[in-house]
C-alpha positions in Angstrom: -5.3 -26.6 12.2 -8.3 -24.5 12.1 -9.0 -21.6 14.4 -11.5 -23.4 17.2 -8.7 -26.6 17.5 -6.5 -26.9 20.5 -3.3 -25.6 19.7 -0.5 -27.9 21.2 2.7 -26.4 22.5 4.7 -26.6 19.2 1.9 -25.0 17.2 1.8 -21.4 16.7 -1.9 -20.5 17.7 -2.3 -17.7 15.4 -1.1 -20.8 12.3 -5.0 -21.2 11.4 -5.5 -17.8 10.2 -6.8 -18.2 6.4 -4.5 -16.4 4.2 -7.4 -15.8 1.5 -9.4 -13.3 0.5 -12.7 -14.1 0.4 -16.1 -12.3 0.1 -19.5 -13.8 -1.1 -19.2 -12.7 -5.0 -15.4 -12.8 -5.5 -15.0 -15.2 -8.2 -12.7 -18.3 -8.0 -11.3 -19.1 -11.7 -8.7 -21.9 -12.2 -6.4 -22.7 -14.7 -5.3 -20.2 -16.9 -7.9 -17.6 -15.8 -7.6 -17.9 -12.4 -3.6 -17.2 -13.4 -4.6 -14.4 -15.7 -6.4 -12.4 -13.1 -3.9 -12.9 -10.4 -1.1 -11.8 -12.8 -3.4 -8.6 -13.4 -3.6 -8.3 -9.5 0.3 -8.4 -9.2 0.7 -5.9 -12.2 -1.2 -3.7 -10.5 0.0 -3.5 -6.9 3.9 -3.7 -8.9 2.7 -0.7 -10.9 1.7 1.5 -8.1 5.1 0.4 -5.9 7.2 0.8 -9.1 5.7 4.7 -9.7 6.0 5.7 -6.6 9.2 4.6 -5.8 11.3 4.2 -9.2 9.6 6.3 -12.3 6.5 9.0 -11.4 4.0 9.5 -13.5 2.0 12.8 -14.4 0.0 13.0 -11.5 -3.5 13.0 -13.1 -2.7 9.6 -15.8 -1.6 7.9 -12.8 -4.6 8.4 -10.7 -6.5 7.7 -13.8 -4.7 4.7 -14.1 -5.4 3.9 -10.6 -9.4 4.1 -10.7 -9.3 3.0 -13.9 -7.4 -0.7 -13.4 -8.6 -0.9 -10.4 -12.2 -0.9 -12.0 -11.1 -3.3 -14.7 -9.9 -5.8 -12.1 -12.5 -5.2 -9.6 -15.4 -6.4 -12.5 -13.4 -8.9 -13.3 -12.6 -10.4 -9.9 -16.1 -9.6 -8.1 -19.6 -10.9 -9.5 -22.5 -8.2 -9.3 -24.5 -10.7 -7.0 -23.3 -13.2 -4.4 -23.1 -17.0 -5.1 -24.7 -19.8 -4.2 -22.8 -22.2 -1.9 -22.9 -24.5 -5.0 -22.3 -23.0 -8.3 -25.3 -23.4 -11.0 -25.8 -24.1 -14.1 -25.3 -21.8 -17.2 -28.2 -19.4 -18.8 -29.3 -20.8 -22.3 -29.6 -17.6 -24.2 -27.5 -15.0 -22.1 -24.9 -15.0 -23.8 -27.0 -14.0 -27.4 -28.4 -11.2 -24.7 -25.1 -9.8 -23.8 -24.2 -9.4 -27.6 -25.4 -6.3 -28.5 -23.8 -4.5 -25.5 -20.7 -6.1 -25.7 -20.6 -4.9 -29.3 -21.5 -1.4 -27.9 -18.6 -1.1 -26.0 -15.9 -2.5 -28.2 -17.2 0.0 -30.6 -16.2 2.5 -28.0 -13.2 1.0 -27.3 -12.2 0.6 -30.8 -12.7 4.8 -31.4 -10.9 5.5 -28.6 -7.8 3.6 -29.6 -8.2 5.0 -33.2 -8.0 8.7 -31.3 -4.6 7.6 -30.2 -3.6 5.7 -33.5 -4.4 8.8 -35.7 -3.4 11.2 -33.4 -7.2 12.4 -34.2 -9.2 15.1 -31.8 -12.7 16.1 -31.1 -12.4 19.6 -30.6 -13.5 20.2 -35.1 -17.4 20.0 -35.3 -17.5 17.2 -37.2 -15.6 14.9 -35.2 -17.1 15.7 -32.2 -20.6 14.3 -33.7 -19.2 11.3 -34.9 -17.7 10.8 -31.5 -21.2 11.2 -30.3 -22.4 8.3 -32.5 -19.0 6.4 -32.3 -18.3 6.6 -29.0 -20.1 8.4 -26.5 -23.6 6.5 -26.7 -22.2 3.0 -27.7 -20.4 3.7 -24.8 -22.9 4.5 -22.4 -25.9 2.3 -24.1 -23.5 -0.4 -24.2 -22.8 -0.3 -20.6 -26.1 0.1 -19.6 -27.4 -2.9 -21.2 -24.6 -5.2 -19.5 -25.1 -3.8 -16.5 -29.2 -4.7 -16.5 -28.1 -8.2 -17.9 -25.8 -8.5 -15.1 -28.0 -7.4 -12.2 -31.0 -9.7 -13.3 -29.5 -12.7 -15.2 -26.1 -12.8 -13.2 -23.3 -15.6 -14.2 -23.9 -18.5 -11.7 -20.5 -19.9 -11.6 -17.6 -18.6 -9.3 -14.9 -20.6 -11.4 -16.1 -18.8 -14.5 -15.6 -14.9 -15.0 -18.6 -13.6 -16.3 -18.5 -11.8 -20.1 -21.0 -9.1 -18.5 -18.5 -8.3 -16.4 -15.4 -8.5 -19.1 -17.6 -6.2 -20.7 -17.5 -3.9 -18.1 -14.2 -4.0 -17.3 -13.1 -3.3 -21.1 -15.5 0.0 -21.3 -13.7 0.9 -18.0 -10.5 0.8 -20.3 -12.4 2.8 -22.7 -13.2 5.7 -20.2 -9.3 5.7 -18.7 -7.7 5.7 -22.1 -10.4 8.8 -23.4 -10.0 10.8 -20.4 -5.9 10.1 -20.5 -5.6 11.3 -23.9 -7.6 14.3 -23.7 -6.8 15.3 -20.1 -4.7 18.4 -20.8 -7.3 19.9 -22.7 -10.3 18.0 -20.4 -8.2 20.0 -17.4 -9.1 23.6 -19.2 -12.5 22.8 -20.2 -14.2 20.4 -17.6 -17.1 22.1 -15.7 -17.5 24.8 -18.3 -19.3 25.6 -21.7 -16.3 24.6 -23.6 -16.5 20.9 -22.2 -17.5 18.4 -25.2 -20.2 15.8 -25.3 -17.4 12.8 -25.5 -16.4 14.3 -22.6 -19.5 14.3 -20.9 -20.6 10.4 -22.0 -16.7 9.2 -20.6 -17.2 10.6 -17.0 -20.7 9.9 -17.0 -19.8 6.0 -17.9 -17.2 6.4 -15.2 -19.3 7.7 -12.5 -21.4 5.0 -13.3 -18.8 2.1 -13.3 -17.8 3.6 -10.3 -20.4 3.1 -8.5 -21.9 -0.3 -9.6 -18.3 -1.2 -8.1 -18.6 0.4 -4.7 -22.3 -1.8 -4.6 -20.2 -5.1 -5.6 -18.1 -4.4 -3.0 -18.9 -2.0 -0.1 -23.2 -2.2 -0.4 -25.5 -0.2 -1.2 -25.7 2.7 1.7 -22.4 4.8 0.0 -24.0 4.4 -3.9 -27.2 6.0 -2.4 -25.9 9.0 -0.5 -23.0 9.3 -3.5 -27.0 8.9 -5.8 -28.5 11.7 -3.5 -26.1 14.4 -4.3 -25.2 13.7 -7.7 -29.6 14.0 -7.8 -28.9 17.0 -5.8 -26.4 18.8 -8.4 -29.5 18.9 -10.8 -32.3 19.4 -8.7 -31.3 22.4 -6.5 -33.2 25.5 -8.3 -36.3 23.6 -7.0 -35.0 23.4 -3.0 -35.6 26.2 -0.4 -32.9 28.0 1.8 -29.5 26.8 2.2 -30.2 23.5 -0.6 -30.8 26.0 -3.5 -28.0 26.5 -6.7 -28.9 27.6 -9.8 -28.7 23.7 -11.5 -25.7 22.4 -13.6 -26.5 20.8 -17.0 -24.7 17.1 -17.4 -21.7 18.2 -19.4 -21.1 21.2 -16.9 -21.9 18.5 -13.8 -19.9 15.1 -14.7 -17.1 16.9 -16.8 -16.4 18.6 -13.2 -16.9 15.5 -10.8 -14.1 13.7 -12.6 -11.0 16.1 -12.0 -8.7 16.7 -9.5 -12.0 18.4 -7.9 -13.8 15.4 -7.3 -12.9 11.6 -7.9 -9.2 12.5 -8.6 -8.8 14.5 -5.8 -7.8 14.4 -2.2 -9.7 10.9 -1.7 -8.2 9.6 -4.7 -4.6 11.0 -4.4 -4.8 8.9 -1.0 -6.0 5.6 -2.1 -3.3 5.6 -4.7 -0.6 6.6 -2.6 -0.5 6.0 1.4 -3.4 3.7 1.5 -2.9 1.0 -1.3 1.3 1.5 0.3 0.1 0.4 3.4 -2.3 -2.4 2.4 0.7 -3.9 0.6 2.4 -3.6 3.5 -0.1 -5.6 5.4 -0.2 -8.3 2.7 3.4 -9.0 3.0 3.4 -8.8 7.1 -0.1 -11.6 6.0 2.1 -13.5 3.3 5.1 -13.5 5.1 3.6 -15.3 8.6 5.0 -12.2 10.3 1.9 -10.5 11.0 0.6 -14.2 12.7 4.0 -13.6 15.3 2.1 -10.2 16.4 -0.6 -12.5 17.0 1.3 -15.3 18.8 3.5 -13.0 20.8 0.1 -11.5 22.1 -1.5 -14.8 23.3 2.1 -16.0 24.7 2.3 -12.5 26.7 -1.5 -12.3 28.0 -3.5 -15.5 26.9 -3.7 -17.1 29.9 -4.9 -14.0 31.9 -8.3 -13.3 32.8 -10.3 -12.9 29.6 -7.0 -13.3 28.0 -7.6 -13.9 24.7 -10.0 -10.7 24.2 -7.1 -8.8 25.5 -5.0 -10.2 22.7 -7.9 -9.1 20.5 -7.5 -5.8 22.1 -3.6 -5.8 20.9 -3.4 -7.8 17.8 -6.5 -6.4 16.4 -5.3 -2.5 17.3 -1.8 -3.3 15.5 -3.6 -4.7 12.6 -6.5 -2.1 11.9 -3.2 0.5 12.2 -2.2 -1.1 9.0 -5.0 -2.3 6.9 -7.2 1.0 7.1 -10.7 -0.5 7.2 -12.6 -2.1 10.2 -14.5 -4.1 8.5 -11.6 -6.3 6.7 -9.7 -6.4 9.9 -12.6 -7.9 11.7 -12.4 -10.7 9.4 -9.2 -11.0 8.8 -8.2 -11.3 12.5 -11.7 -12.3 14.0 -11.6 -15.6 12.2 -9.0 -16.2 15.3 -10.1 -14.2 18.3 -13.6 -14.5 18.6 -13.7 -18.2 18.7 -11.1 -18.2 21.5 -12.9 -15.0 23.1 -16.5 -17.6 23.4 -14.1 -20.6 24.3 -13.2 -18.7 27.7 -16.9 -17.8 28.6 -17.5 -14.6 26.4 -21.2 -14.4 24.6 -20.9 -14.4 21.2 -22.1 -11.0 21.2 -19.5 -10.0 23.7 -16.6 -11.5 21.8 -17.0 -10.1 18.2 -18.0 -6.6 20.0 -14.5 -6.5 21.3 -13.4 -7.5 17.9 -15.1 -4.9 16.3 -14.2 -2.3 18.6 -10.2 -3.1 19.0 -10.2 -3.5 15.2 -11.9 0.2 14.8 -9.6 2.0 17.3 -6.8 0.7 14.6 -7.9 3.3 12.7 -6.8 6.1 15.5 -3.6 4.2 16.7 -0.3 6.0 15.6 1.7 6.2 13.4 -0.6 4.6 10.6 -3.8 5.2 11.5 -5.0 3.5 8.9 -3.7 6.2 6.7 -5.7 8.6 8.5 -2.8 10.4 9.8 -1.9 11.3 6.0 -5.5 12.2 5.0 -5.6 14.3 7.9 -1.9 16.2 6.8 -3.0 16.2 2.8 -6.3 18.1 4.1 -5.3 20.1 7.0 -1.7 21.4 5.0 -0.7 20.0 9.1 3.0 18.5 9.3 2.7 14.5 9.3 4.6 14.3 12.3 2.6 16.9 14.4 -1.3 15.1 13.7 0.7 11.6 15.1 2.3 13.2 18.1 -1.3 14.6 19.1 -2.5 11.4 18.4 -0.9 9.2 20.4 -2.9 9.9 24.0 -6.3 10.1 22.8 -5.3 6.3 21.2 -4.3 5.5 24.6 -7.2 6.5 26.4 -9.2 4.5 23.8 -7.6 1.0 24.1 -6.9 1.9 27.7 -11.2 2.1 27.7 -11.6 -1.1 25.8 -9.2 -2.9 27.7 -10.3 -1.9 31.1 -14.3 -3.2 29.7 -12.7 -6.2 28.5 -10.8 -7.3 32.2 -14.0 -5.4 34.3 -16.3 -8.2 32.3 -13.9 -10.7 33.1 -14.1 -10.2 36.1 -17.6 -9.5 36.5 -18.4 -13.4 34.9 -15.3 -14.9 36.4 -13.9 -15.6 32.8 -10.2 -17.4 33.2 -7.5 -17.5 30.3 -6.5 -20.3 28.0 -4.1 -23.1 30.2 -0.7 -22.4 29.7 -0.1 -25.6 27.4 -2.0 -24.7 25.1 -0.1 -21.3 24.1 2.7 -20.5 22.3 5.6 -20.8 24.5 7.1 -16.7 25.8 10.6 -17.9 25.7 10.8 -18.9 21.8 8.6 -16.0 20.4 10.8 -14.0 23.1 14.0 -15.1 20.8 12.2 -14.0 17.8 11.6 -10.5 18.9 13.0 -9.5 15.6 10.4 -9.8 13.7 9.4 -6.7 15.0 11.7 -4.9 13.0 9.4 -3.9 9.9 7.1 -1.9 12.4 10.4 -0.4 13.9 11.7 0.5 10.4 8.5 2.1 9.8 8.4 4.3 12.7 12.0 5.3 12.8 12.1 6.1 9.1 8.9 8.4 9.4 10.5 9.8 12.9 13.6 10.6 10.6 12.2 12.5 8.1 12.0 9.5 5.1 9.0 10.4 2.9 5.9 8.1 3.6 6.1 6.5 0.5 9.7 5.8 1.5 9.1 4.1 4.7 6.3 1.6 3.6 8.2 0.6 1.0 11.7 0.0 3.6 8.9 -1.6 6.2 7.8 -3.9 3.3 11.0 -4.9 2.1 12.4 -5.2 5.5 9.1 -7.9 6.4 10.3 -10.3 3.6 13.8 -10.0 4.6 13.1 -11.1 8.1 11.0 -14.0 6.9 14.3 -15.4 6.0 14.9 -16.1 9.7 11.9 -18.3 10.1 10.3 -21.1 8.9 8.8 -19.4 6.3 11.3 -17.4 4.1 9.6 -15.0 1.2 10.4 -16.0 -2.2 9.2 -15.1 -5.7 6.3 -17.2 -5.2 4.9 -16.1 -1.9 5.9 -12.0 -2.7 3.8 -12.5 -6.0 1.3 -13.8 -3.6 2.1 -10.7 -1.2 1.3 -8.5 -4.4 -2.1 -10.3 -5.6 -3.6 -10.0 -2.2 -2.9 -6.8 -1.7 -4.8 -5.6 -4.8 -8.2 -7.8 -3.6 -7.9 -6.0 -0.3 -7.5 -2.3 -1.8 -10.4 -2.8 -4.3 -12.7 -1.8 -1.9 -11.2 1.0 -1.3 -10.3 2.2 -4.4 -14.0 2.0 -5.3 -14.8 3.5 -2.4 -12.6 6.7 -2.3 -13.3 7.2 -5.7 -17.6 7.4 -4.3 -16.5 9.6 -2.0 -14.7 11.7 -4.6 -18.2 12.3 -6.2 -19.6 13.7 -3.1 -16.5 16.0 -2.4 -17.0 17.2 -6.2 -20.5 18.0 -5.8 -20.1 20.0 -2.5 -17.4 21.8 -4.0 -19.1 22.6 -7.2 -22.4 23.5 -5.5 -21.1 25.4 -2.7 -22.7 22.7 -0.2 -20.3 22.8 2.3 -20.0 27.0 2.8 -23.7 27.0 3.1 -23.8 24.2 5.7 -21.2 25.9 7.8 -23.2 28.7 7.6 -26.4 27.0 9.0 -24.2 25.2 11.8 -23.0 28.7 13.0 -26.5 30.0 12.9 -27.8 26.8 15.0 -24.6 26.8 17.5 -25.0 30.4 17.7 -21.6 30.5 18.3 -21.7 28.0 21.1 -18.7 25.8 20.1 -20.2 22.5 22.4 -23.3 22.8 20.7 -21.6 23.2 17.3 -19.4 19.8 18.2 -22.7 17.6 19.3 -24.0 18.7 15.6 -21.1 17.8 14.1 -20.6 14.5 15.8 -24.3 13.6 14.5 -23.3 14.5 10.9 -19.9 12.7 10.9 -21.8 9.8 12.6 -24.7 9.9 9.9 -22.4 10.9 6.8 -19.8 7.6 8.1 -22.7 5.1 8.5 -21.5 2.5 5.4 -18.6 4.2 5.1 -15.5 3.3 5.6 -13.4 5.6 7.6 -11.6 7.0 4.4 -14.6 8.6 2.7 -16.3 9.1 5.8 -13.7 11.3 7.0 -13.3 13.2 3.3 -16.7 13.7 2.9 -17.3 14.8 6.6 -14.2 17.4 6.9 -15.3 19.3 3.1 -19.2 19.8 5.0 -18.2 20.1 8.9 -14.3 21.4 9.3 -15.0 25.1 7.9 -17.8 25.9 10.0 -16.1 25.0 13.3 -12.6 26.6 12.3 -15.2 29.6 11.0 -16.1 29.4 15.2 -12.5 29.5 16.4 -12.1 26.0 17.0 -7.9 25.2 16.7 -8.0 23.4 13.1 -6.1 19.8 14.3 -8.6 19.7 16.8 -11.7 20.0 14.7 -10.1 17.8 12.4 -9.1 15.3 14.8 -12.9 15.7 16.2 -14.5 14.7 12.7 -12.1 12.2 12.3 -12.9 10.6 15.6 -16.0 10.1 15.0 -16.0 8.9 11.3 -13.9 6.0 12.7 -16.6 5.7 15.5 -19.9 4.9 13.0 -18.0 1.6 12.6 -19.8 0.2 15.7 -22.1 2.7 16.0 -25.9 1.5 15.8 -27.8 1.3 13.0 -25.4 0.7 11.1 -22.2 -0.5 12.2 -20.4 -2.4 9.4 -17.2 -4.0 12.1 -19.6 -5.1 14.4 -21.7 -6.7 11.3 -18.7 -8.3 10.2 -18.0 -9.7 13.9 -21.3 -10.8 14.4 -21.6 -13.2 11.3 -17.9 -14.9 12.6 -19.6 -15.3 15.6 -22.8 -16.1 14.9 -24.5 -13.9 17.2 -27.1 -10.9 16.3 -26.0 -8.2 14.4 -28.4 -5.7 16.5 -27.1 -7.3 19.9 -23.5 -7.2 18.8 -23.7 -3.5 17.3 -25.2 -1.8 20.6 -22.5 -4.3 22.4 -19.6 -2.7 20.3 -20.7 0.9 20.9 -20.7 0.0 24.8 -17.1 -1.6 24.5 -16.1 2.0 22.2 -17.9 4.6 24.3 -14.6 6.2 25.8 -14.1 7.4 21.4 -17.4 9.3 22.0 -15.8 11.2 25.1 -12.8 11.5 24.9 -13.0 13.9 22.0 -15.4 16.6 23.9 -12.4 16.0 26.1 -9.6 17.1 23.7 -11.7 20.1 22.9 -12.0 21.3 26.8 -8.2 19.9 27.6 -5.8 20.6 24.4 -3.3 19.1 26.4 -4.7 15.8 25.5 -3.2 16.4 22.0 -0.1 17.0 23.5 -0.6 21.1 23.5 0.6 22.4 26.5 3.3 22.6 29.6 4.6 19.0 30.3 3.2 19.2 33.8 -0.4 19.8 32.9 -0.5 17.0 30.1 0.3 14.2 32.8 -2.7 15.9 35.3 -4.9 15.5 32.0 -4.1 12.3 31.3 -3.8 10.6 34.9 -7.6 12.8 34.8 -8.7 10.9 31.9 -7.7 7.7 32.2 -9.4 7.7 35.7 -12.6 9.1 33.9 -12.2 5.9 31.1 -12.1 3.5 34.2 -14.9 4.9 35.8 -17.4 5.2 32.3 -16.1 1.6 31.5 -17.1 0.4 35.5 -20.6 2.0 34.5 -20.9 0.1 31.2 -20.0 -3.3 32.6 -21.7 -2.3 36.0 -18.7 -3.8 38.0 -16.3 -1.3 40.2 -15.1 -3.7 43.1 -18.1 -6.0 43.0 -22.0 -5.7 40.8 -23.2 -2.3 40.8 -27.1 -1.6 41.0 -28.8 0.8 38.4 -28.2 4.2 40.9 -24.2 3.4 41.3 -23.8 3.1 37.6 -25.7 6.2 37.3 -23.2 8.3 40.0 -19.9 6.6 38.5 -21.5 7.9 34.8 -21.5 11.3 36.2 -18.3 10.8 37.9 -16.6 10.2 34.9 -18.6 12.4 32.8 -17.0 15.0 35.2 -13.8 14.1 34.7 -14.4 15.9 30.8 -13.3 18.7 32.1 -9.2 19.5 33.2 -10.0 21.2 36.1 -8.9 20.3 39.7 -12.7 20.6 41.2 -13.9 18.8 38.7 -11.6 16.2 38.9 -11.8 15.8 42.6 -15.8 15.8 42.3 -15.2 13.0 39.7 -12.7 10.9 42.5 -14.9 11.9 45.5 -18.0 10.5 43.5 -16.1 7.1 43.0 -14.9 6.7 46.0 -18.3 7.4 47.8 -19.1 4.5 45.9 -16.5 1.8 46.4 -17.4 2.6 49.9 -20.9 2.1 50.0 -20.0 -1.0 48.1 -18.2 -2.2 50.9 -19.0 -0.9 53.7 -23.1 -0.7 53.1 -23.7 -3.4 50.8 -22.7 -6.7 52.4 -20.3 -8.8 50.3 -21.6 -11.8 48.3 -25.0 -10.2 48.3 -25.4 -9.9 44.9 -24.7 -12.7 42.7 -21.5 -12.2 40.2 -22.3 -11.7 36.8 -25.6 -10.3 37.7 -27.1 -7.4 35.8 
């Protein structure tokens, strides 16, 4: 059954959700490829599960081990251009093309394993120049020239993994296996005059690899701001006021960007930890069927209420994005099923995959996961785990309470029904499976608890294959190697990504980028702390544009969060602030990479559906101005004056989200959604005159509504 079929009765609704990965260059070998690569997939995700849980390694090999296979697979597994819907035929002469560089790099390869064979260094004179001719330049040459090959003479065929891209993948090897064996002495020396040339041409290769990934698999607008300050590093003695440092030279500058300063830092130590833990968690809820009964249960609960199956979007889509940690992939992955039910009930297409796309961003802000945002938060702020969730949970609520109040005020407004009862899962017998909700209870409870986070994934994973033994659709070897090979495609992305953003952390830190900009937001604020937030909502905005909400956030904390603790701003809150809005530049016009992903499932315009998706977010740009003015909204505060806050703010979401859809009791003109905008907007604020200037305001317009304008006299649906 696909997704836009009539489910019957005995169907689960949620049954035609594609378990595949699939993106527009992901290759599709068969045979004993196709069996090679998803072996290397499970190894992986095994690997990481195995070293976290059973046998750690030295911290800096296994983040090197991290970037480095996941590198390797990602070449392997993802084409540097997209395919045509039918494969084509093969490019007489490439191969003869390909040679030299291929040669390159196994020269490379081959010096590098004779380093470990001989137990050989390159700290004597004379082997660090042969190292120069034996490894360091066929390395980078090498890689070069496949890459060129690659980009303009790419392998037509998605059954067939591309030697350019083998090629790739094995000078990847090269740079992990270098940088492993030399890191204790690359640790002392990296970003100073005693770094060596070899060292220089293996990060350099790296950074490079790195970021032909992130353009396979995340586009091109992270690889040009990651190109713009590694550009930056080098041309600063040229650049006036705060932009000027005195230069680096390439040994000093990519020596630096690849330690526990830049790609294997913070951004890094999270996507091999937290984030690829909770992706693998997802794959098994995704492998297991489990994940579909969140799904089912939804539609069964709400499906045949108004605009029903948007509000399941709303739910499923919010539990999802908790886990997954990018909007994007959610979109997709639980899109394919909503927004076709969302237009089958009288949604536009740009309605539908705007709810999609905002639902499936707020994941990334609902508790306890937050799409590991909760532990990047903790790892940066030094902030106990269990404090940044507990603040979280009401600005979540306000969120989805916003999206779900546009989602039932448009229902209304166009008189949208649910789906009929027969054709939803039945309450009762998803009731009596209620325990498949036990992974996300073990999850919770464990953290709650005080299990380490590592811990709890893994107890929430185990426990999701365990429970698939009471269904129709018990896990076995088969389906958790299947759990484990998924997982890997979906982390890819992110893993290339962090590893960007790692580049961009180095170079602030090494160039002092982020002091100097803190500096320059004070001067502009002049210490007005409002002012100082509007700027750094632009710049977290701007910076997370692309990016998804991992590196956004990284990348946006090391240039904004010092300059607005610098102002006195309490630290969680600045950091929940940037945060925020990192997750926000998801569906925020121009470039809003959820709502993208929405519109092409539903076929509507990308434009339409990103200014749509903002619109259905626009609570996530208040409500943190309202956290600022109102810490009790992140739960600092008496007990008392938290509930008047929040009863506050949720009245202010209804009233924004009335304006938005210009319904409050009936069609507003252009001049009530004006007043009920700056009744809400007045609601910011905690205090009782405000608040009661915010309630007066709306009900002076319910009752010009019905007392002034007659009923009926403006047609429903009406703009």
């Amino acid at each position: 059954m696909t997704a836009t079929e009539t489910p019957t009765p005995e169907q689960d609704i949620a049954s035609g959700v594609d378990n595949e990965i699939f993106s527009a260059n992901q290759r599709k070998p068969i045979g004993k490829t196709g069996l090679l690569l998803a072996g290397l997939c499970v190894l992986y995700t095994a690997f990481h599960i195995g070293v976290m849980n059973l046998y750690p390694l030295e911290t800096w090999t296994y983040r090197l081990l991290h970037v480095g296979g996941g590198l390797a697979i990602g070449f392997l597994l993802f084409s540097s251009m997209t395919f045509d819907a039918v494969d084509g035929p093969q490019r007489t002469g490439r191969l003869a093309l390909l040679a030299p560089g291929f040669a390159l790099i196994l020269l490379a390869l081959g010096q590098v394993l004779l380093f470990w064979l001989t137990a050989a260094g390159i700290d004597q004179a004379a082997s660090a120049t042969a190292a120069r001719f034996t490894f360091g330049v066929p390395l980078l040459v090498g890689t070069g020239w496949v890459l060129l090959i690659g980009w303009f003479m790419p392998e037509p065929r998605r059954a067939k993994i591309d030697m350019a891209d083998i090629a790739l993948a094995l000078a990847a090897v090269a740079v992990t296996l270098y940088i492993i064996y030399h890191a204790p002495l690359l640790r002392l020396r990296a970003g100073t005059g005693l770094a060596k040339e070899a060292d220089m041409f293996a990060a350099l290769v790296g950074v490079i690899l790195i970021l032909e990934l992130t353009r396979r698999m995340a586009g091109l607008a992270l690889v040009i701001i990651a190109g713009i300050f590694v550009i930056y590093s080098f041309v600063g003695p040229w650049l006036p006021g705060i932009l000027y440092h005195r230069g680096y030279t390439m040994t000093r500058f990519f020596t630096y960007v690849f330690t526990d300063q830049g790609i294997l830092g913070p951004t890094t130590a999270i996507s091999s930890t937290y984030i690829i833990l909770f992706v693998a968690f997802a794959a098994f809820l995704q492998a297991s069927r489990v994940g579909e009964y969140f799904v089912n249960f939804a539609f069964a609960a709400a499906g045949d209420r108004r605009g029903g199956p948007a509000k399941v979007a709303v739910f499923g889509s919010g539990l999802m994005g908790m886990i997954n940690g990018t909007s994007a992939g959610n979109v997709v992955a639980t899109g394919s099923l909503t927004i076709p039910l969302m237009k089958k009930v009288g949604y536009k297409p740009q309605t539908a995959a705007a709810v999609e796309a905002a639902a499936s961003s707020g994941g990334q802000i609902l508790p306890p996961i937050m799409g590991a945002g909760a532990f990047i938060m903790s790892e940066i702020t030094g902030i106990a785990y269990n404090d940044i969730v507990i603040a979280a949970i009401i600005p979540a609520l306000l969120y989805f309470a916003s999206v779900f109040f546009n989602v039932d005020l448009a229902a209304q407004k166009y008189d949208m029904k649910g789906l009929p009862r027969d054709q939803l899962p039945k309450f009762a017998k998803l009731a009596r499976q209620v325990y498949l909700f036990i992974p996300i209870i073990i999850l919770i409870a464990a953290l709650f608890m005080g299990y380490s986070v590592i811990r709890a994934g893994t107890l929430a994973m185990a426990a999701a294959a365990v429970v698939s033994w009471l269904t129709p659709y018990p896990m076995g070897a088969k389906a958790i190697l299947f759990a484990l090979e998924i997982s890997t495609k979906m982390v890819l992305q992110l893993v290339a990504v962090c590893a960007a953003a790692g580049i961009i952390v180095g170079v602030i830190a090494l160039t002092g980028l982020g002091t100097r900009f803190s500096s320059l937001l004070l001067g502009l604020a002049d210490n007005n702390q409002v002012l100082a937030l509007f700027f750094a909502m632009i710049v977290s905005i701007v910076l997370g544009m692309g990016m998804p909400t991992t590196a956004a956030y990284a990348v946006a904390a090391s240039v904004i969060a010092p300059g607005l603790i610098q102002m006195g701003i309490e630290t969680l809150t600045a950091h929940f602030f940037i945060f925020y809005f990192a997750v926000m530049s998801a569906i925020t016009p121009p470039v809003a990479l959820a709502a993208y992903a929405g519109a092409a499932i539903a076929q509507s315009d990308p434009m339409k559906t990103s200014v749509e998706s903002f619109k259905m977010g626009l609570a996530a740009f208040v409500v943190p101005f309202m956290f600022f003015s109102s810490p009790e909204l992140l739960m600092q505060g008496e007990v008392l004056d938290i509930i008047h806050v929040v009863i506050g703010a949720l009245i202010g979401v209804y009233l924004l989200s009335s304006a938005v859809q210009g319904w409050f009791f009936g069609n507003l003109n252009m001049v009530l959604r004006l007043v009920l905008s700056l009744a809400a907007m007045s609601m910011i604020d905690s205090g009782y005159l405000t608040d009661a200037i915010g309630v007066g305001a709306a009900v002076l317009v319910w009752a010009i509504q019905t007392k002034v304008i007659k009923p009926g006299s403006v047609a429903r649906g009406s703009d």
